[in-house]
Each structure stands twice: as structure tokens, then as C-alpha cells.
SEVOVO-805274 format. One record per residue: residue number from 1; y, x, z of N, C-alpha, C in turn; residue in one letter. Coordinates in steps of 0.001 Angstrom, whole numbers, plus 500000, padded with zeros to 6 digits. Atoms other than C-alpha are relative to their C-alpha. Layout:
BEGIN
     i      nc2      nc1      nc3     cac2     cac1     cac3      cc2      cc1      cc3   aa
   NUM        Y        X        Z        Y        X        Z        Y        X        Z    A
...
//
This chain:
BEGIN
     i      nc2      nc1      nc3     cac2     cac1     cac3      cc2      cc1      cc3   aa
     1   499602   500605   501269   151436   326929   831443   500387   501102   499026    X
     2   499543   499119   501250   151682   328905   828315   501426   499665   498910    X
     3   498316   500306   500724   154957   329727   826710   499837   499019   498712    X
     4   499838   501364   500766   153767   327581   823787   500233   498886   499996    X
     5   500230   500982   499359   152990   324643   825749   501447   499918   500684    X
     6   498606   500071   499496   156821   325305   827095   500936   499569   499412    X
     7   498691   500264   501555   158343   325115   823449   499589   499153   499396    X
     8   500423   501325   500917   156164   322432   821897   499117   499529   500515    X
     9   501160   500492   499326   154384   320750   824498   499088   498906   499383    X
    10   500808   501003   500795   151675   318106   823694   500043   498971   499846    X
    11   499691   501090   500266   153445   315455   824501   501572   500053   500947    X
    12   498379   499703   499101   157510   314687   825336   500070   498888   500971    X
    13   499706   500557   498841   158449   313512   828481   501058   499993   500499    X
    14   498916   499951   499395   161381   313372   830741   499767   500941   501497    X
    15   500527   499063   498830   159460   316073   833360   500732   501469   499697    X
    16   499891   498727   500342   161592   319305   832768   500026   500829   500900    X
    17   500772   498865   499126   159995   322291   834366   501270   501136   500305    X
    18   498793   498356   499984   163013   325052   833684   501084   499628   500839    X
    19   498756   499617   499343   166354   326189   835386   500666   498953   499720    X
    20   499308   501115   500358   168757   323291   835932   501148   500724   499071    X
    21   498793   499800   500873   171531   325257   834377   499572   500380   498947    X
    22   500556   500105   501763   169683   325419   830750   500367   498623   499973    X
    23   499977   501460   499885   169794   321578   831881   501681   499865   499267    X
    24   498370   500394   499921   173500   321568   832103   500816   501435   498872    X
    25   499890   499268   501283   173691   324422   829504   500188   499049   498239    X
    26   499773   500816   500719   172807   322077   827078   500653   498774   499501    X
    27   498816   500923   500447   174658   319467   827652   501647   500492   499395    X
    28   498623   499601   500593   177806   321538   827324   499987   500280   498534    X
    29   500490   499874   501432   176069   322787   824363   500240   498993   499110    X
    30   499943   501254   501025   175905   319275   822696   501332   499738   500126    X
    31   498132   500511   500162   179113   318096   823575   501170   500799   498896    X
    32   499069   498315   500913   181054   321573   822024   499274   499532   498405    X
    33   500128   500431   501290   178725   320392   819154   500306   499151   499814    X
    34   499890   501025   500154   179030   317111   818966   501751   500016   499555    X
    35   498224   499982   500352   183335   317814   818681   500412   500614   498944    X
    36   500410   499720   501402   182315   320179   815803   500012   499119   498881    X
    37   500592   501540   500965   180228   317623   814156   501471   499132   499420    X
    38   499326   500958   500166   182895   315305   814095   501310   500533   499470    X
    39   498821   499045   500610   185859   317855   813045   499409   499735   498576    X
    40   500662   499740   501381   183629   318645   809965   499865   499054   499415    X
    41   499719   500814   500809   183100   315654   809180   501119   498590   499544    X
    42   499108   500703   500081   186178   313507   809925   501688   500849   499417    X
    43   498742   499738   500484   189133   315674   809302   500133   500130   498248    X
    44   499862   499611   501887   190748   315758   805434   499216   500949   499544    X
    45   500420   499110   500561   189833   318664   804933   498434   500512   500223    X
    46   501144   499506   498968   186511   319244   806736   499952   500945   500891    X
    47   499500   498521   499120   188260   321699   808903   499913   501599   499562    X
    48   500375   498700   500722   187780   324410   806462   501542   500376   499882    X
    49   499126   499199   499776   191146   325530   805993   500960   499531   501480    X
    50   499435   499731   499020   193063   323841   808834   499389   500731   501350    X
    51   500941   498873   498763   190438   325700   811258   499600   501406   499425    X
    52   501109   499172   500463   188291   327807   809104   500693   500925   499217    X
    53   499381   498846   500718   190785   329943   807380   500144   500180   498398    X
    54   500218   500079   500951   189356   329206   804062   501858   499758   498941    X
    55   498834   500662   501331   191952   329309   800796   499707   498822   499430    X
    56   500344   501037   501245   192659   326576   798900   500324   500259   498902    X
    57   500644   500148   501319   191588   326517   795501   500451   499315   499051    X
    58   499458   500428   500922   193365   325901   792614   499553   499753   498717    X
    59   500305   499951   501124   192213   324102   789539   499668   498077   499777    X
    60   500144   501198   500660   191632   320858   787361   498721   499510   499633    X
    61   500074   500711   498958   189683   318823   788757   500180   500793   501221    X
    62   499917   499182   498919   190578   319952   792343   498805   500131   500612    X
    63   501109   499607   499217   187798   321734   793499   499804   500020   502034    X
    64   499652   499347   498670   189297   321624   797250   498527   498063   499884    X
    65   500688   501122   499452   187565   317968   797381   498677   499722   499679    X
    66   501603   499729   499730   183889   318759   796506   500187   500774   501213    X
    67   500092   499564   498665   184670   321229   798969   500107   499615   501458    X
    68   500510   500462   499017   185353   319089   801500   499166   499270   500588    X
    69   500864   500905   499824   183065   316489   800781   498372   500513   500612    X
    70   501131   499476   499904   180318   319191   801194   499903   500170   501517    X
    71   499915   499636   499159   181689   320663   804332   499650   498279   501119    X
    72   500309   501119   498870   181734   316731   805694   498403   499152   500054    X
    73   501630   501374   499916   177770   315681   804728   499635   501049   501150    X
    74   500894   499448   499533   177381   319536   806600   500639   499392   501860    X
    75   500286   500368   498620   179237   317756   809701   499225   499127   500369    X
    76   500943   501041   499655   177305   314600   809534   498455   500484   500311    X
    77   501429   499192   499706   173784   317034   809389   500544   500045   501557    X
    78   500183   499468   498251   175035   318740   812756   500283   498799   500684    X
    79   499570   500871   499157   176358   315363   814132   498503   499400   499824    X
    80   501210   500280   500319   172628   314070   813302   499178   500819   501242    X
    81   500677   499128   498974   171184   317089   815434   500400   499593   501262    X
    82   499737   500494   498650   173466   316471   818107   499510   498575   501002    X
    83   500513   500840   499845   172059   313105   818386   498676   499763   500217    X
    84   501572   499470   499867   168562   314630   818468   500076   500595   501333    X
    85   499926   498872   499090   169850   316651   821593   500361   499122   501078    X
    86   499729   500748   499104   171003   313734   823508   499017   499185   500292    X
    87   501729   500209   500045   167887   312076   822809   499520   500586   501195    X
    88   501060   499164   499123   166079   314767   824489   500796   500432   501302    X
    89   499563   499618   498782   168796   315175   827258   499816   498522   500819    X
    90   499593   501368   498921   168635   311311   828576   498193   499650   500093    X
    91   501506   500449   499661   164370   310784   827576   499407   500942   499483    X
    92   501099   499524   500242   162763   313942   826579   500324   501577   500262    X
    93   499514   498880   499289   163476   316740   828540   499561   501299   499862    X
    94   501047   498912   499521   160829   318970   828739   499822   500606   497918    X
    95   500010   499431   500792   161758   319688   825050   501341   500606   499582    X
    96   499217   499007   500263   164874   321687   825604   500201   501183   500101    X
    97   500113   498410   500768   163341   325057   825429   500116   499827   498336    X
    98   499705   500334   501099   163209   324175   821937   500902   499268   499003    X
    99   498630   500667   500431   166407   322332   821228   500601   501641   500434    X
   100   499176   499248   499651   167676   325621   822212   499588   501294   499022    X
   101   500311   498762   501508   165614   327832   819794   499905   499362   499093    X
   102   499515   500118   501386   166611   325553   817019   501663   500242   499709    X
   103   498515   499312   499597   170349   326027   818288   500306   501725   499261    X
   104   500427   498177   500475   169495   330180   817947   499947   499911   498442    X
   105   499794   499746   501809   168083   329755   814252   500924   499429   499300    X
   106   498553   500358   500942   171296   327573   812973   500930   501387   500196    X
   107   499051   498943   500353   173475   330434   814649   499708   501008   499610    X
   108   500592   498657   500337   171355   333184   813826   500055   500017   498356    X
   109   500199   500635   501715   170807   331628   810063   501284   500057   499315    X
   110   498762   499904   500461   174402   331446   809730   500707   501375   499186    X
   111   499311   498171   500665   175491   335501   809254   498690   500269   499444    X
   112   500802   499296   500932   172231   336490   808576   498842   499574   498721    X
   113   500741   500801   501217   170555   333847   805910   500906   500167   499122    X
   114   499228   500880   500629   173387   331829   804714   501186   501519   499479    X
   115   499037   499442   500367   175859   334868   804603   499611   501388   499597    X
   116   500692   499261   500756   173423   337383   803024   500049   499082   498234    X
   117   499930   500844   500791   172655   334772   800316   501579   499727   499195    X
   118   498588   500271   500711   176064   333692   799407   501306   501083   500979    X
   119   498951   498960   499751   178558   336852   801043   501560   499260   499213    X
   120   498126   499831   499972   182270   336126   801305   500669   500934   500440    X
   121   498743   498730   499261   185257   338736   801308   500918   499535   500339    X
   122   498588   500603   499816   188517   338245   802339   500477   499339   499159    X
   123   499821   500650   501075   189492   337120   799364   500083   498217   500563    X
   124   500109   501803   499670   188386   333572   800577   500366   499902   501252    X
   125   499832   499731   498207   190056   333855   804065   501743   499956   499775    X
   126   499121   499604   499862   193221   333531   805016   500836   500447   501543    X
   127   499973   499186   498790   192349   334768   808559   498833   500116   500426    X
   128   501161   499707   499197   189741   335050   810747   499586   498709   500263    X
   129   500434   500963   499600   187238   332371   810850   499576   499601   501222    X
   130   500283   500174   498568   186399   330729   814510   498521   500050   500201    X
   131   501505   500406   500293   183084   330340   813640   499308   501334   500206    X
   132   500391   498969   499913   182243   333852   812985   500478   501042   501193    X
   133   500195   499542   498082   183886   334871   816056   499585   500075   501127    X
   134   500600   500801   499260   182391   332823   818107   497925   500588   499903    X
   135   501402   499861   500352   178616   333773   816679   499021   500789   501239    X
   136   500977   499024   499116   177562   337068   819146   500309   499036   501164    X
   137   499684   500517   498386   179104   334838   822302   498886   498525   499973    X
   138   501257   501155   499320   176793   331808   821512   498900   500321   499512    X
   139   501704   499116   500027   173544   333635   820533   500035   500433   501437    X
   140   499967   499165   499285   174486   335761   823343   499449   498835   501236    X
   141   500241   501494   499042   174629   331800   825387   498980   499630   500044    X
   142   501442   500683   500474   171811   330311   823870   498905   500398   499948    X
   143   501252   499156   499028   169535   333071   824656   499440   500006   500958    X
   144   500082   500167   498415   170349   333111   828086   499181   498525   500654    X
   145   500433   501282   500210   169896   329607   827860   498617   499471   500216    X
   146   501381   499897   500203   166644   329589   826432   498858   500786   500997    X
   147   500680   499205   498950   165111   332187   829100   499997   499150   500816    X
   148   499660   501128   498755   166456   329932   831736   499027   498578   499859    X
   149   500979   500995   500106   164789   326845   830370   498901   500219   500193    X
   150   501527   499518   499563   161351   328828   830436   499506   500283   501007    X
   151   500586   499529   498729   161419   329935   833502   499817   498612   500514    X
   152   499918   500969   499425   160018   327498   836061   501096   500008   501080    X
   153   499210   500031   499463   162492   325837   838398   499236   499859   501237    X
   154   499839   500123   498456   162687   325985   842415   499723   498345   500568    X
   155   499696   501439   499568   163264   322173   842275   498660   499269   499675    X
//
């Protein structure tokens, strides 16, 4: 089978060929998102400053509440994905090499799209965001991840 045919086979199924622990990779994966998701988009704030460090923003109209309203359509997007990922963990299996390299380009997209494009300094911080901490340890995951799913399994 060709690595293409691994990442976008020709048709989805519930037959997955790779390492069970990409299996069970992903689920932890979704879940950790899925609690995201739902931060972002349920808390007041969208978890931007009580998590995310972000200042709040002073001015007439209060700009803090576009800001959160934005931060909560971007949890409802990832809570959307996550729902794409459970999908494919309960009936379509054999497409989580690729739930796992769209995983990669959100975190990869994050520092080096999104934070090329629009760059923040401290200035807008009033510590260290979790998010950007977090970035080399789940690329670093979701790599692993992804290898694992490709390979064929024993089972």
C-alpha cells in the first residue's frame, strides 16, 4: 500500500491498518481537544486572558467583547473538528493518518502562519501563554503519532 493510499485512501472504512497506540493517541488527542474547544468557546472570556495571558483592553466600545466573541466562533471551529475526529474514531478509521496531519498543520500553522502574519510582543501578554508552550511537545506528539498510524500493525 502506498503512503498515499494510507493518508487519503479511496474509500473510508472502519479497517485501520496502523499502530494501536496512534489509535489510542488520538483519542486522547480529541478529548484534550474537545476540553479546549469548549473552554474557547464557553468561558466569558474565551479563555484568553483567564488562561491565555492576554491583556485586557481598554476602550469605548469595549473591545474585550469582539475579542471574545472571536476567540468563541474560533472554539466552536475546533469543537466542529473534534467532532470530525470522533466520527472517524467510532466509523472511519483508516482515516487517522490524516486526522493527524491536519492536527500537525493547525499546530504547525499556529507559530509559523498565523504568528508570522499577525506577530505579538509582550506587550499583549501578561505571562506566558499555554498554548505556545505546549506547541514543540504536541508537534513533537503528533508526529510520533502520525508515523505510528503509517506503519502497519502486528494485529
Amino acid at each position: 500500500m502506498q503512503l498515499i493510499d494510507k493518508i487519503l485512501p479511496s474509500e473510508a472504512n472502519n479497517k485501520y491498518l496502523g499502530n494501536r497506540i496512534a489509535l489510542f493517541g488520538l483519542i486522547f488527542t480529541t478529548c484534550l481537544m474537545t476540553w479546549r474547544s469548549c473552554v474557547h468557546l464557553l468561558y466569558q472570556d474565551a479563555g484568553l486572558n483567564s488562561i491565555g495571558s492576554f491583556i485586557i483592553f481598554e476602550g469605548i466600545p469595549d473591545p474585550n467583547q469582539m475579542i471574545y466573541m472571536l476567540g468563541s466562533i474560533w472554539g466552536l471551529q475546533q469543537l466542529i473538528f473534534c467532532l470530525v475526529n470522533i466520527a472517524v474514531l467510532f466509523r472511519y478509521r483508516n482515516l487517522i493518518p490524516l486526522m493527524y496531519i491536519l492536527w500537525l498543520v493547525e499546530w504547525l500553522a499556529r507559530p509559523l502562519l498565523v504568528g508570522f502574519l499577525h506577530p505579538l510582543d509582550e506587550q499583549y501578554f501578561t505571562g506566558t501563554t499555554p498554548g505556545m508552550v505546549v506547541v514543540p511537545f504536541a508537534i513533537g506528539f503528533l508526529t510520533i503519532m502520525l508515523i505510528l498510524s503509517l506503519k502497519s500493525s502486528k494485529h
